[in-house]
NUVO-659101 format. One record per residue (C-alpha): x, y, z. Coordinates in Angstrom, 2 decimals, m for minus. Layout:
REM NUVO-659101
@c1:X&c2:Y&c3:Z
...
***
This chain:
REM NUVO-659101
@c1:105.60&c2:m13.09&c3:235.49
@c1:101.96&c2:m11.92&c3:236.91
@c1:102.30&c2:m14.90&c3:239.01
@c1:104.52&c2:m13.05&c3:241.59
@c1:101.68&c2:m11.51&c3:242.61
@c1:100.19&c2:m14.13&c3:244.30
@c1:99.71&c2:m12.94&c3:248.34
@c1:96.45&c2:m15.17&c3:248.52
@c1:95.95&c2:m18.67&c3:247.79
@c1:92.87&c2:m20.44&c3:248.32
@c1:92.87&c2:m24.06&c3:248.05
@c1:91.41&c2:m27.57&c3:248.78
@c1:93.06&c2:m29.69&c3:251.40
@c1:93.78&c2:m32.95&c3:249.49
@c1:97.47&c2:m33.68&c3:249.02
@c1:97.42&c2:m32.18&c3:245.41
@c1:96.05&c2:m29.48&c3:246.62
@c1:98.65&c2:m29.17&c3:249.68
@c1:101.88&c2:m29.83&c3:247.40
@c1:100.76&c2:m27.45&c3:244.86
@c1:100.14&c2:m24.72&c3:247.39
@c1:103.73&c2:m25.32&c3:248.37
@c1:105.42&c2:m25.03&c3:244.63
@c1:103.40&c2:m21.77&c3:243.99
@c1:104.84&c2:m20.50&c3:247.24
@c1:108.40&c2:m21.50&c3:246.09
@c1:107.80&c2:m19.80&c3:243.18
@c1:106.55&c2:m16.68&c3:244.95
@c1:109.45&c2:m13.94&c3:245.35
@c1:107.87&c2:m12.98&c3:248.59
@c1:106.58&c2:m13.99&c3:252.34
@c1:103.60&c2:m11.95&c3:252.40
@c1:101.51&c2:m15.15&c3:251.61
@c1:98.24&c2:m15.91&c3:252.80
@c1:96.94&c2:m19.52&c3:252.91
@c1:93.49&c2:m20.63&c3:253.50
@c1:92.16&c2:m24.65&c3:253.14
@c1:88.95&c2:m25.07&c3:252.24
@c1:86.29&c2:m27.03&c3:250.33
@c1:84.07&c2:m26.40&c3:247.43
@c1:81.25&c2:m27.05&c3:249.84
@c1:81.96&c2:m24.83&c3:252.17
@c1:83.55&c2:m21.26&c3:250.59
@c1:80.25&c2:m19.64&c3:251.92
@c1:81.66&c2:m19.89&c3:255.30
@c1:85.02&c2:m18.14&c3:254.34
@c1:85.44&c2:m14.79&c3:256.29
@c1:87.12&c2:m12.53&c3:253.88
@c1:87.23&c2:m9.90&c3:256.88
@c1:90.12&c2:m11.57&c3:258.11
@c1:92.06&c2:m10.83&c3:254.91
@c1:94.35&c2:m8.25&c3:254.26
@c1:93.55&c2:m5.64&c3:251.77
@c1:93.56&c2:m6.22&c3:248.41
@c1:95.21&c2:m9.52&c3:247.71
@c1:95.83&c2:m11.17&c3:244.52
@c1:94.42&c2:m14.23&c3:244.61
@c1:94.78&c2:m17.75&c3:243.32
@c1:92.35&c2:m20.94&c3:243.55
@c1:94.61&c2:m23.96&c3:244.13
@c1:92.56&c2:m27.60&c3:243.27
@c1:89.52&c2:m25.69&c3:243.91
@c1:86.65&c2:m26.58&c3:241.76
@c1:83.30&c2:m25.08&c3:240.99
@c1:80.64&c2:m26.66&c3:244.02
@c1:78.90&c2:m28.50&c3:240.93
@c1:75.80&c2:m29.52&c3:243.41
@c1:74.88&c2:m25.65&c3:244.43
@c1:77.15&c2:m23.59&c3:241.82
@c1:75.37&c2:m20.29&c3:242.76
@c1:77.76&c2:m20.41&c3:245.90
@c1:81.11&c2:m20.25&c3:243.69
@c1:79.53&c2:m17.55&c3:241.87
@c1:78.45&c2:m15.51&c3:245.08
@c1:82.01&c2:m16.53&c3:246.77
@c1:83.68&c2:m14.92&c3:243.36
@c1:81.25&c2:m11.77&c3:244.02
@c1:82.71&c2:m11.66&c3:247.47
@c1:86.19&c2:m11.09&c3:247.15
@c1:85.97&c2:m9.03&c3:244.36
@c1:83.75&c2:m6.62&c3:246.50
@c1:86.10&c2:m6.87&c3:249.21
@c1:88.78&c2:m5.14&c3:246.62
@c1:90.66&c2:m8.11&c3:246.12
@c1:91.67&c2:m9.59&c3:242.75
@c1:91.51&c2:m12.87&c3:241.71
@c1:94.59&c2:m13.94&c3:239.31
@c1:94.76&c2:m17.56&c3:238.89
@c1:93.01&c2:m20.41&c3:239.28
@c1:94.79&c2:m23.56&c3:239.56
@c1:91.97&c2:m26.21&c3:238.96
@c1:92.09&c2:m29.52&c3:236.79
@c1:88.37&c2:m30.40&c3:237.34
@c1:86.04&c2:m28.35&c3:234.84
@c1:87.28&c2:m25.18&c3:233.21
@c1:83.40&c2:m24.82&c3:231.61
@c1:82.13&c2:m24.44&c3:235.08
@c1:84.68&c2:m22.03&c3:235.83
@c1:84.19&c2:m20.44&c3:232.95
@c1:80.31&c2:m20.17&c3:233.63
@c1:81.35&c2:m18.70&c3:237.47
@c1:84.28&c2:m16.45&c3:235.92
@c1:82.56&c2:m15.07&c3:232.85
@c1:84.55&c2:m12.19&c3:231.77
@c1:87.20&c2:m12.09&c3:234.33
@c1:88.37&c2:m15.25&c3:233.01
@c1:90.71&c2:m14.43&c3:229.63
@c1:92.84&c2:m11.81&c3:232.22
@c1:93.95&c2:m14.79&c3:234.39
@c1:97.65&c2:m15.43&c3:234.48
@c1:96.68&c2:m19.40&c3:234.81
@c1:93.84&c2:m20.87&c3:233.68
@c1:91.65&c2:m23.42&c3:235.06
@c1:91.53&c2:m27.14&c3:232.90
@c1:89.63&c2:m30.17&c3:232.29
@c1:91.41&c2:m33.18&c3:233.09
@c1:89.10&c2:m34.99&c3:230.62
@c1:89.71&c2:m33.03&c3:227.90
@c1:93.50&c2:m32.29&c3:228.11
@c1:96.56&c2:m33.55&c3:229.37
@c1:96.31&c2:m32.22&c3:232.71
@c1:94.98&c2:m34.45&c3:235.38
@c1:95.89&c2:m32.78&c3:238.36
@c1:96.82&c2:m29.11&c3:240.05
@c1:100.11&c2:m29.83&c3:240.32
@c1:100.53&c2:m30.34&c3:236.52
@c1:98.80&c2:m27.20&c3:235.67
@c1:101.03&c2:m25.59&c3:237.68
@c1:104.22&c2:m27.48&c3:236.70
@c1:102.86&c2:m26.34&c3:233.05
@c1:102.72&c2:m23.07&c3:233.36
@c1:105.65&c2:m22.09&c3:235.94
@c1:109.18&c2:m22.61&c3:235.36
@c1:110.23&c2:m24.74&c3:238.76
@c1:113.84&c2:m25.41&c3:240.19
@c1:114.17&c2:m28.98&c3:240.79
@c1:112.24&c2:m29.09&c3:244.36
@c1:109.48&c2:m27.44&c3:243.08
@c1:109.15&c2:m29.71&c3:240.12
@c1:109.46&c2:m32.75&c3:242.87
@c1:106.41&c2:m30.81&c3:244.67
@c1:104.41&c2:m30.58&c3:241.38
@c1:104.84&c2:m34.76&c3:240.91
@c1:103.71&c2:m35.56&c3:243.67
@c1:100.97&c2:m33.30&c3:243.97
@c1:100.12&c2:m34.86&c3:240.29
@c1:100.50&c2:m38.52&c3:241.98
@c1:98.62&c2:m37.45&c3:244.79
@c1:95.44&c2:m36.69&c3:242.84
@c1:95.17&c2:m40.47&c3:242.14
@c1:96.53&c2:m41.31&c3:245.54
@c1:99.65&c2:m42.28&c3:244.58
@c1:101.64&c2:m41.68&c3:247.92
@c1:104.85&c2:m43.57&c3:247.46
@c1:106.70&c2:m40.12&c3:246.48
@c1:108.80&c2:m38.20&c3:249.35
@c1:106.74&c2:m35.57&c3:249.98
@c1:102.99&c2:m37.32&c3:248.92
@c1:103.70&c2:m39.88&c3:251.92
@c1:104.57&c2:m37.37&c3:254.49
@c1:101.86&c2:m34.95&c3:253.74
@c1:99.32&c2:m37.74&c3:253.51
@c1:100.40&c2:m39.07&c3:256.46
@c1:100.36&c2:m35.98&c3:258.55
@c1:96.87&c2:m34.68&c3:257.65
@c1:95.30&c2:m37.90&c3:257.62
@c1:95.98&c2:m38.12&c3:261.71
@c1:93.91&c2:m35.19&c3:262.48
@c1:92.06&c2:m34.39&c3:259.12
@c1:89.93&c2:m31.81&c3:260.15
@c1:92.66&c2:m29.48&c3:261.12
@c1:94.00&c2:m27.12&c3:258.89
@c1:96.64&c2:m25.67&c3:260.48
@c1:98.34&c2:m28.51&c3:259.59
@c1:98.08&c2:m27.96&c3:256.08
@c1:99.13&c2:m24.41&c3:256.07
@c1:102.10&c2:m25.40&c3:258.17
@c1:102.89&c2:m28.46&c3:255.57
@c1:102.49&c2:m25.94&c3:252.49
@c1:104.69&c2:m23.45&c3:254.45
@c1:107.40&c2:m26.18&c3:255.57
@c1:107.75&c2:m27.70&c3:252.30
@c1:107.81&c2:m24.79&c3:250.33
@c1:111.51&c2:m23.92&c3:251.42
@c1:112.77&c2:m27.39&c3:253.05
@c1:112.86&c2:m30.98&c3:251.44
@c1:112.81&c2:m33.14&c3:254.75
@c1:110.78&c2:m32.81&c3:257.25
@c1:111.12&c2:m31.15&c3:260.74
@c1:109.77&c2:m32.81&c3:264.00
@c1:106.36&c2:m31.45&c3:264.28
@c1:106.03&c2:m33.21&c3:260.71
@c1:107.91&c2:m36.55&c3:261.85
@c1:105.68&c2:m36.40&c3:264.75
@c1:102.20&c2:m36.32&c3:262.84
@c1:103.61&c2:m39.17&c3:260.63
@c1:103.97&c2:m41.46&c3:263.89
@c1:100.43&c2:m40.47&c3:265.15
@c1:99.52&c2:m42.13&c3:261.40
@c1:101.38&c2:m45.37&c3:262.11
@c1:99.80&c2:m45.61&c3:265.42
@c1:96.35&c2:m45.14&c3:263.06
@c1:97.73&c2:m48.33&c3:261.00
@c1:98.07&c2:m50.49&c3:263.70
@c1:94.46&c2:m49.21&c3:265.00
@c1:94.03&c2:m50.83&c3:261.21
@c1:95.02&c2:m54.12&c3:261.90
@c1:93.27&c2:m54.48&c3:264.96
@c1:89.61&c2:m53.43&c3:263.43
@c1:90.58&c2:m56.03&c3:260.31
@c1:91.42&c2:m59.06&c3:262.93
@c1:88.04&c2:m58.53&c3:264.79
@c1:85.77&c2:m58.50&c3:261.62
@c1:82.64&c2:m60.98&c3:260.98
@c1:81.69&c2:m62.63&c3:257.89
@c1:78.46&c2:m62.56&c3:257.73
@c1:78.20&c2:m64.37&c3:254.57
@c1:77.35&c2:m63.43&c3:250.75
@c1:80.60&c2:m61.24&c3:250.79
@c1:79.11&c2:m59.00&c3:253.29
@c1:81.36&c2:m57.76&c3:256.11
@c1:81.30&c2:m56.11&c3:259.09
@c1:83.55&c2:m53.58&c3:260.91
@c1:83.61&c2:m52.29&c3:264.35
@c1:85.04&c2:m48.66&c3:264.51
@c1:83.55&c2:m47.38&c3:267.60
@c1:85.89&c2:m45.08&c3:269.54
@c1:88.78&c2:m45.63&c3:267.39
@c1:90.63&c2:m43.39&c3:264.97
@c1:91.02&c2:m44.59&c3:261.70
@c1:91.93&c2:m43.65&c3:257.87
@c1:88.59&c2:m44.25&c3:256.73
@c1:89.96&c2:m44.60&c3:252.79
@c1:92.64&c2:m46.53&c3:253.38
@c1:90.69&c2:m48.63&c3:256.29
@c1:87.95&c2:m49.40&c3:253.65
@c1:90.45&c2:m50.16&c3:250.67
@c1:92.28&c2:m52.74&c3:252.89
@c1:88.80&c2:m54.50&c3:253.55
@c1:87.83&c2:m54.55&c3:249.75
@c1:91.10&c2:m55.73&c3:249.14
@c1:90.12&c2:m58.76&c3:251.18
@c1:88.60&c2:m61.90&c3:248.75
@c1:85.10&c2:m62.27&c3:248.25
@c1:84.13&c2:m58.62&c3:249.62
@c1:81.27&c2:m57.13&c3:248.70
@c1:79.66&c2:m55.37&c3:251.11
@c1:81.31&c2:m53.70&c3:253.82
@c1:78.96&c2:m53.17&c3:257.31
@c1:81.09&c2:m50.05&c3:259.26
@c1:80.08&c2:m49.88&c3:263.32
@c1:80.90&c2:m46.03&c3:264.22
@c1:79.36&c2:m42.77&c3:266.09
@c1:77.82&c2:m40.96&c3:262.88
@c1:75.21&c2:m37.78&c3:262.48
@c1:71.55&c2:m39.34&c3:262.36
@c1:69.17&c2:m36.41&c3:260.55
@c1:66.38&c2:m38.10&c3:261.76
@c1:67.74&c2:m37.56&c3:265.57
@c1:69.61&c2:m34.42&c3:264.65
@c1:72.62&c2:m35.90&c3:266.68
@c1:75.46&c2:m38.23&c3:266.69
@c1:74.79&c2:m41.66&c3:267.67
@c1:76.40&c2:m45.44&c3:266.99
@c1:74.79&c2:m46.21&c3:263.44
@c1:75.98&c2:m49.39&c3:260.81
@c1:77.05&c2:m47.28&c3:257.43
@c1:76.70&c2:m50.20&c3:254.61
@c1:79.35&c2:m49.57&c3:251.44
@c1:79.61&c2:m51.57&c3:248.26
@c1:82.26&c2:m51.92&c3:246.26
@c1:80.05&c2:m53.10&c3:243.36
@c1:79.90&c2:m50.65&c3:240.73
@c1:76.65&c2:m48.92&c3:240.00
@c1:74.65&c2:m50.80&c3:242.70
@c1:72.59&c2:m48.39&c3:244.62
@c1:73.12&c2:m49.57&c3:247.95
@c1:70.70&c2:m47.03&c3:249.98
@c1:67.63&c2:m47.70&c3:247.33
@c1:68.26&c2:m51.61&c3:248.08
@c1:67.96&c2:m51.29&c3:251.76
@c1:65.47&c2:m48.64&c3:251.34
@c1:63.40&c2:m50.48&c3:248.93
@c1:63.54&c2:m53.35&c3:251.83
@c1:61.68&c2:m51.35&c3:253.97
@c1:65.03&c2:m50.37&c3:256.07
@c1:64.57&c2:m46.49&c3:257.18
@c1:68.00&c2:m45.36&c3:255.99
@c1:70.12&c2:m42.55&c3:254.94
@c1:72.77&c2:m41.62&c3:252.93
@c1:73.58&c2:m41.79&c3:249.13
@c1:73.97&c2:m44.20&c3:246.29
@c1:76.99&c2:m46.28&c3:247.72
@c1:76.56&c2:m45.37&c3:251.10
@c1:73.30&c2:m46.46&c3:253.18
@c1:73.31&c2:m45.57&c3:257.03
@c1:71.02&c2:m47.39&c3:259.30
@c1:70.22&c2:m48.11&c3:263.16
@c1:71.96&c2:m50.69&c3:264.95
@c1:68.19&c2:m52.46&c3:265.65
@c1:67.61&c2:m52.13&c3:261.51
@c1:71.20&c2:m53.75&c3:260.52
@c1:70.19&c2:m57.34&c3:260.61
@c1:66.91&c2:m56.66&c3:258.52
@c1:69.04&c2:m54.36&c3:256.05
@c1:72.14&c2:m57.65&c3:256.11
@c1:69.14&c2:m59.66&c3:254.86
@c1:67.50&c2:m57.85&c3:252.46
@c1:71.27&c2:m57.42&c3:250.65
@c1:71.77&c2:m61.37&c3:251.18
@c1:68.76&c2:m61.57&c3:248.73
@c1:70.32&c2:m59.20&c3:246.01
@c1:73.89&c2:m60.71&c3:246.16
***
């Protein structure tokens, strides 16, 4: 199949993304594999001079960048002037976008992106699963990538991957290695089953921040993650989880524009769907910054901002 090709996968470091990496390397009759994690945000600052020569290519969980599109397109542009060949693309997101960025070079992939709201595949690791025949490790991989996507963890391999990246998130390396590892080995080795601890220690780090929260009334709560490593998703899911929340107030060092450096800021989050958090404070007169569901503001603005919110809720 065209798929044994595949000496260059490019894909998006979320545990789908990860897994699925690993079952197309399984499937791959060959170790001259390069891997490369990256975002759909930030494939501008790819250097395809550190490639080999003319690889075949394949997008794993990588999706179109639907805010600035034009850089998928020129990223495309890139590696095919660099002589390499893109094969597959291994995306559940938006095949029309893809199709837009691919144009005619899409009908000669060997897998084709989908739309998980328009077909049956939700995730990378069912596309995959779909369209490769696996042995029964690779099918395990392709699961829990599929679980993964809606962070489902409780699988063998969705827990250990999501536990290992999500002590040091920003590094890569670790995802290449996990992709690598469990391509050929079901349990993991000790690096792994020493990342997984540094998580647990992260957990307990958990606990601690949820003991020493204030209630500052109307469902509005407030966190103090200064100097502390945490799983910001599963920190913030555990304080929703809590009755009555509403609001959630997170104390941390963050990037202020306005400053053009990092400094101790209060980042408000709602769990109320559709409220525009950042126009609310905003609208109070609160400098702030942000997006919809997330409103960042000074440490001397948060009491103003807690009150203007009091008023709405």
């Amino acid at each position: 199949m065209r798929h044994q090709e595949i000496n260059m996968i490019v894909a998006t470091g979320s545990v789908d993304g990860i897994l699925t990496t690993a079952a197309l390397v399984r499937s791959i009759d060959t170790s001259d594999i390069g891997i490369e994690f990256t975002q759909a945000f930030q494939v501008d600052k790819m250097d395809l001079s550190k490639w080999q020569p003319e690889r075949k290519v394949a997008f794993v969980d990588l999706a179109v960048n639907n805010k600035e599109p034009a850089m998928t397109h020129d990223f495309v542009r890139r590696i095919q002037e660099a002589g390499h060949q893109i094969i597959a693309v291994i995306d559940e997101h938006d095949a029309k976008a893809w199709l837009e960025v691919l144009g005619e070079l899409e009908p000669t992939l060997a897998i084709k992106p989908q739309s998980q709201k328009e077909s049956e595949f939700k995730s990378s690791g069912s596309i995959l699963l779909d369209a490769i025949e696996q042995d029964e490790h690779g099918r395990e991989l392709c699961e829990a990538a599929d679980a993964g996507d809606r962070m489902d963890f409780s699988t063998h391999f969705g827990g250990l991957v999501n536990q290992a990246v999500k002590s040091a998130i920003w590094d890569n390396s670790r995802r290449v290695y996990l992709a690598r590892h469990f391509a050929k080995s079901h349990e993991p080795d000790e690096k792994i089953i020493g990342w997984c601890a540094e998580y647990e220690t992260i957990l307990k780090t958990h606990e601690e921040v949820l003991k020493t929260r204030d209630d500052l009334g109307s469902g509005i709560v407030r966190i103090d993650c200064t100097g502390k490593t945490v799983d910001m998703t599963t920190l913030m899911g555990s304080v929703y989880d809590l009755p009555g929340v509403k609001v959630c107030i997170v104390r941390g060092e963050m990037f202020n524009p306005a400053k053009k450096a990092k400094e101790v800021m209060s980042a408000f989050g709602t769990r109320i769907k559709d409220f525009d958090i950042l126009s609310a404070v905003k609208g109070a007169g609160v400098p702030a910054s942000g997006f919809a569901s997330k409103a960042n503001v000074a440490l001397e603005d948060e009491g103003r901002a807690v009150e203007a919110l009091k008023t709405i809720l």
